[in-house]
Structure formats: structure tokens, C-alpha cells
C-alpha positions as CSV (number, residue, x, y, z in Angstrom):
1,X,12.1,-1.7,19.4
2,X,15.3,-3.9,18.2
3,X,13.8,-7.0,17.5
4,X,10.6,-7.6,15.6
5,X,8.2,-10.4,15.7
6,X,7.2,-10.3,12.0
7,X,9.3,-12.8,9.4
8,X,10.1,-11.6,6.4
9,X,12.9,-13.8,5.3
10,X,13.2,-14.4,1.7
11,X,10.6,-11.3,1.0
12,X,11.8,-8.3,-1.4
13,X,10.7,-4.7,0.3
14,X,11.1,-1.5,-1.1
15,X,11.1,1.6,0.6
16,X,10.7,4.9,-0.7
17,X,12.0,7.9,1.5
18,X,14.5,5.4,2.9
19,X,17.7,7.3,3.6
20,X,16.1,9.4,7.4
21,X,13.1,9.2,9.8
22,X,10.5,7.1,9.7
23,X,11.9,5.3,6.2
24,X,15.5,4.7,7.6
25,X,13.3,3.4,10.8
26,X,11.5,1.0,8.6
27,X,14.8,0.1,6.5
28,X,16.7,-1.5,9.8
29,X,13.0,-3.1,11.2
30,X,12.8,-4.8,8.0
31,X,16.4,-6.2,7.5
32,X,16.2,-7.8,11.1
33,X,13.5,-9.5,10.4
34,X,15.2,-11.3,7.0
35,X,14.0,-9.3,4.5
36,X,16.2,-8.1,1.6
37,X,15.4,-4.2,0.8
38,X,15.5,-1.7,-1.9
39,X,15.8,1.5,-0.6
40,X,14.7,4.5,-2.7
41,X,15.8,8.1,-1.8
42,X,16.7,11.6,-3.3
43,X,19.8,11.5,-1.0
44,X,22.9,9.5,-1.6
45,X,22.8,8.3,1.7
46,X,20.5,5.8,1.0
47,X,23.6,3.7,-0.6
48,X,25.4,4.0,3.0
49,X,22.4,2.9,4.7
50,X,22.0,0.0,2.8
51,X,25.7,-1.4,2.6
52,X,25.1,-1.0,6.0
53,X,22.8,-3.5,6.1
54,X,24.6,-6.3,4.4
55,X,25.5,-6.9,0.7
56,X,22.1,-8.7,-0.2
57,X,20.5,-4.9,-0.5
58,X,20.1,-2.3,-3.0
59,X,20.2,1.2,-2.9
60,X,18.5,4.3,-6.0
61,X,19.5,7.6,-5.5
62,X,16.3,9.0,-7.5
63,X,13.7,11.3,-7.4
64,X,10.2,9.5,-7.3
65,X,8.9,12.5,-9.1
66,X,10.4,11.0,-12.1
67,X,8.3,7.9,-14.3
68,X,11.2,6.5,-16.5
69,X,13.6,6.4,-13.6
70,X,11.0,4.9,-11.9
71,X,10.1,2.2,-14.1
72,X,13.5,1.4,-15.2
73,X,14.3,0.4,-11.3
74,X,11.6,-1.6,-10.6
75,X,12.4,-3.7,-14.1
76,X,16.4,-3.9,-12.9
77,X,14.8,-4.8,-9.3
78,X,12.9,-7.8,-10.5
79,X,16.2,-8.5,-12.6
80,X,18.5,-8.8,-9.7
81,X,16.0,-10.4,-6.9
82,X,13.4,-11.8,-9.1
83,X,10.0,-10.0,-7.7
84,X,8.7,-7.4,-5.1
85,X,6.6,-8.6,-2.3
86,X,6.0,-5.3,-0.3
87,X,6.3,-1.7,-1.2
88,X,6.1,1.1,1.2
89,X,4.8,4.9,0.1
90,X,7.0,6.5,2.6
91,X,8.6,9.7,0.8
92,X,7.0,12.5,1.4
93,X,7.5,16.6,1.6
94,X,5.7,19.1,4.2
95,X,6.2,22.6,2.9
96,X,4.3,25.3,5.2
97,X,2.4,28.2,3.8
98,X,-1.1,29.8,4.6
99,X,-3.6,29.4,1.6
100,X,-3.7,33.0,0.3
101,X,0.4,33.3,0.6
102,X,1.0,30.0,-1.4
103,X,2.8,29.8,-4.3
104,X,1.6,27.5,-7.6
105,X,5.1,26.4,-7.5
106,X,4.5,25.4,-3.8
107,X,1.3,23.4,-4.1
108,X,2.8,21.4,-7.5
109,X,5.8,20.3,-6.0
110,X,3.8,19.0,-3.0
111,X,1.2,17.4,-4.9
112,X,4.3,16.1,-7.1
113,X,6.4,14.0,-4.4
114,X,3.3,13.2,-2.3
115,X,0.8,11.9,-4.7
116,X,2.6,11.8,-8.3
117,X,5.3,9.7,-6.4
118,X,3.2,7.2,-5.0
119,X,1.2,7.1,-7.8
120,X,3.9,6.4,-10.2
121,X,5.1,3.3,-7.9
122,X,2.2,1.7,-7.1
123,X,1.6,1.4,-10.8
124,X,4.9,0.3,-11.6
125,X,5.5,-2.4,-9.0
126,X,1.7,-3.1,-8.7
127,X,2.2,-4.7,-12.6
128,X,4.8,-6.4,-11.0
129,X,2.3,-7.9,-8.4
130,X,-0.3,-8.3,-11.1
131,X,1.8,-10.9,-12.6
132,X,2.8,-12.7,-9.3
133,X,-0.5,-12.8,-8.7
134,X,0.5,-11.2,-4.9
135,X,1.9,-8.4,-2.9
136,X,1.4,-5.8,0.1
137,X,1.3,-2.0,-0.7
138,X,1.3,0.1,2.7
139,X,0.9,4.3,1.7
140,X,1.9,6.9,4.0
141,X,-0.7,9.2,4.3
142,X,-1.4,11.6,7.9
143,X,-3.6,12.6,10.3
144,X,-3.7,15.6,7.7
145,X,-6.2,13.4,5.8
146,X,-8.0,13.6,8.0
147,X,-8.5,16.8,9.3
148,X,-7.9,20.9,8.2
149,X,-4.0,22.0,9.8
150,X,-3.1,25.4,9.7
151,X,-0.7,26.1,6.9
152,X,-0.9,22.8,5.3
153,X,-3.4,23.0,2.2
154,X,-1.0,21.7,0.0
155,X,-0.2,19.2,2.5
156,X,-3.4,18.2,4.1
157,X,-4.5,18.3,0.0
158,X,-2.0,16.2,-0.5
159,X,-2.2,13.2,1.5
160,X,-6.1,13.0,1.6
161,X,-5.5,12.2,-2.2
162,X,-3.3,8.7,-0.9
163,X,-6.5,8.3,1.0
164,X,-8.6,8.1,-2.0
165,X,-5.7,5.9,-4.1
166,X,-5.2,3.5,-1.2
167,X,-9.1,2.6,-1.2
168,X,-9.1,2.6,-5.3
169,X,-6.0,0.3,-5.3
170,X,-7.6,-2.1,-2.7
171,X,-11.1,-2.6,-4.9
172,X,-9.6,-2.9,-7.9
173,X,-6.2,-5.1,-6.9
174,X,-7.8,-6.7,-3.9
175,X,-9.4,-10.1,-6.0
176,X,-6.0,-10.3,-7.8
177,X,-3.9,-10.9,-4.4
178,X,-2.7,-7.1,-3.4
179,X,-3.8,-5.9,-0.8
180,X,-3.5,-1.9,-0.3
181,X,-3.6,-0.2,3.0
182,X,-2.3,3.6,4.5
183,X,-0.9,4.5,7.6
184,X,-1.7,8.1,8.9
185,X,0.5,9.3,11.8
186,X,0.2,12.0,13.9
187,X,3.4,13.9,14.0
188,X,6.1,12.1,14.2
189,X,9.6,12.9,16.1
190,X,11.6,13.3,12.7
191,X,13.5,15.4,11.1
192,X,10.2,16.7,9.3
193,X,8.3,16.6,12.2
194,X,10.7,18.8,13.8
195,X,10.6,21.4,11.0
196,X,6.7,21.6,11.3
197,X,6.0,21.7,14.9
198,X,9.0,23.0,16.6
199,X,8.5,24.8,19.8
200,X,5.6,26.5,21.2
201,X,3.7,25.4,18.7
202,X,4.7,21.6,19.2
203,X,3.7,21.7,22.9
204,X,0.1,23.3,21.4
205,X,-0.3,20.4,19.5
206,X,0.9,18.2,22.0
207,X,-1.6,19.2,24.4
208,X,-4.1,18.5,21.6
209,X,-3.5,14.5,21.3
210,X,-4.8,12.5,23.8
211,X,-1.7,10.6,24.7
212,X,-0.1,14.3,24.9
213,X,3.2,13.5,22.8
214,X,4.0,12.6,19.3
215,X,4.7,9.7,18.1
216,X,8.1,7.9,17.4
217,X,9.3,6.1,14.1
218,X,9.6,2.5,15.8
219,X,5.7,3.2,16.8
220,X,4.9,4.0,12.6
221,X,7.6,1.1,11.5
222,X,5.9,-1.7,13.6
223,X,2.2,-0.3,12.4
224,X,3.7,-0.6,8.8
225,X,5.2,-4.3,9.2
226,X,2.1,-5.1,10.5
227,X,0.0,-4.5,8.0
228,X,2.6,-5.9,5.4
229,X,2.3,-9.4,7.2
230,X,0.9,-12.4,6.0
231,X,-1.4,-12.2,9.6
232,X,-2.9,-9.1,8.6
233,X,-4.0,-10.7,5.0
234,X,-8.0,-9.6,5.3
235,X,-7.0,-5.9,5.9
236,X,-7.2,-4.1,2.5
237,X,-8.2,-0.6,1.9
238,X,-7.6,0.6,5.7
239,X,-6.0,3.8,7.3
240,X,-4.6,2.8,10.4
241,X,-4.4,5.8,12.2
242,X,-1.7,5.9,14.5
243,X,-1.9,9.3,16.1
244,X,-2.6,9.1,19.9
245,X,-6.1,9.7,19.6
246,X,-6.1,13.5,17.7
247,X,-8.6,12.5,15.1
248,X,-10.7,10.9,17.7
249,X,-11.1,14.3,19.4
């Protein structure tokens, strides 16, 4: 996928996650198709990525874990490009462990960057919305909603939470102009991906999804642009599930 079909010229997206995968993915899909892009990331190379991508971008080397940081970007975002019409959920962490071996530590970092993290930016650009009196807010969540995987409680825990969020978000923001969707992938071939389902146990799961393979990044990207899209403007409080037919099973 090299050219989209979407227009997003003269439209502010930010992108948490941004700097591999499925958020770098997004980050290039996005500044094809016009749109100017902060991209949010833990790792520096976020600021590569985006110079990369032409001067008109921005780049946060943060943790989303973290309010004040959080807060104090979105108000310098809306400084420099005046408002924030789309923000994608996308970082996320997938730490294995069975149930009874887990450590506290484990689960709270997990519940942390996947829920905390999402939390903390839709409420901080979702004021910013408020006041535009607009917006689209696409959350990452996972087949892992969905459905029990072996060695992801704090995982699976953790993404059926964006579930409940997304559909909160979309009742209570949807009269004021937001709209609020997720997007649940199967596994994806990432980086993360990788680490999870690697080998034998990959081709088991594989063999499990209808479409027998996982998915790729430009398949999740072009779901995500989608639903941030003025054509897909009555969709609110929807998980697309892009997963080759697992859940369906």
C-alpha cells in the first residue's frame, strides 16, 4: 500500500507508538495523504522518523505513562498547529507471563502503558476536541479483547479495558462531534508480534485464523484511516476487528 485514497490535507494527527510497526506504518500512510503528524514515542527515533517526513511535523520523545508530560504537549501542539483533528491509541506493550507466575510489577506496568496511556490522551486532546466542537479518536485494542490467550492476562486484561473506554468515550463525546472507535488486530507481523508468536507457536496460531496468516501493518493502517475519515462519520463506538476471522471461530 503506497498511495492511499483517504485526504487528510490540512488535518493535525497524532500518533502514539509512532517510532516502529504498526505506528511508523500509520505515520508514513498519513503524511501521503497531506496530513501534518505529531508523532509520540518512548524512543528517540520518533524525531528521525518525522524529519523524515518533511519539516511541517513534530516529534515527543515521552512516555505516555506520564500526565504532565502529556498535557503539556498537547497544549504546545495546539500552540504550534492550532488544533488536533485525529488521535490514534497505538502504543502499546505485550509482556508474556502465565497467571500464577506473574508479577504485580508485570500486570501494573501493562495496565499502565495500555490503558493509563490511552486514558490520559484521550482526556487531554478530547478537551481539545470539546472545544472544536470535532474530532476522530481511533484506540488500538486486539483480538485479546476479545477472547482468553495463553499467557496474556495482563494483556488480554488490558486491552478489553480500551474496549470498555472506546464505547464510554463514544456515548458521552458522540453529540459533541467525536467520534470514538477501536481497532482489534489479530497478530500483527511487527516487531511485537514477532516476540509473542515466534515459531512453532506462530504457525499454531496461524493455522487457527481463517485466512491462515497474520496480518500486516498497511492492512491495520488503512482500517485506522478509515475510520478516521470524514466517510466513515456515523461509526462511533465500533471495534473493527481486523483479524482474518479468529474471533469468528
Amino acid at each position: 500500500m503506497t498511495t492511499m485514497r483517504f485526504d487528510y490535507q490540512d488535518k493535525v494527527v497524532l500518533i502514539t507508538g509512532a517510532a516502529n510497526g504498526i505506528g511508523k506504518q500509520m505515520a508514513e500512510h498519513f503524511a501521503e495523504s497531506g496530513a501534518s503528524l505529531v508523532l509520540v514515542d518512548k524512543s528517540d527515533a520518533v524525531e528521525a522518523l518525522a524529519a523524515s517526513l518533511g519539516s511541517q511535523h513534530m516529534a515527543a520523545v515521552q512516555d505516555v505513562t506520564d500526565e504532565a508530560a502529556t498535557d503539556a504537549l498537547i497544549e504546545a501542539v495546539v500552540a504550534r498547529m492550532g488544533r488536533i483533528d485525529i488521535l490514534v491509541n497505538n502504543a502499546g506493550i505485550g509482556p508474556l507471563a502465565k497467571a500464577e507466575e506473574m508479577t504485580t510489577e508485570l500486570w501494573d506496568v501493562t495496565q499502565a502503558v495500555n490503558v493509563r496511556g490511552v486514558f490520559l490522551f484521550c482526556r487531554a486532546v478530547g478537551r481539545q476536541m470539546l472545544a472544536q466542537g470535532k474530532g476522530r479518536i481511533i484506540n488500538l485494542a486486539s483480538q485479546a479483547a476479545s477472547v482468553g490467550l495463553d499467557g496474556h492476562l495482563a494483556y488480554c486484561s488490558s486491552k478489553a479495558a480500551i474496549l470498555g473506554l472506546t464505547r464510554t468515550l463514544a456515548l458521552e463525546w458522540g453529540p459533541k462531534g467525536i467520534t470514538t472507535n477501536s481497532v482489534s488486530p489479530t497478530v500483527v507481523d511487527t516487531e511485537l508480534g514477532r516476540y509473542g508468536w515466534a515459531g512453532e507457536k506462530g504457525e499454531r496460531m496461524k493455522a487457527l485464523i481463517p485466512t491462515r496468516r497474520f496480518a500486516q501493518p498497511s492492512e491495520i493502517s488503512a482500517s485506522i484511516m478509515f475510520l478516521a475519515s470524514e466517510e466513515a462519520a456515523m461509526i462511533n463506538g465500533a471495534d473493527l476487528l481486523v483479524d482474518g476471522g479468529y474471533t469468528a471461530v
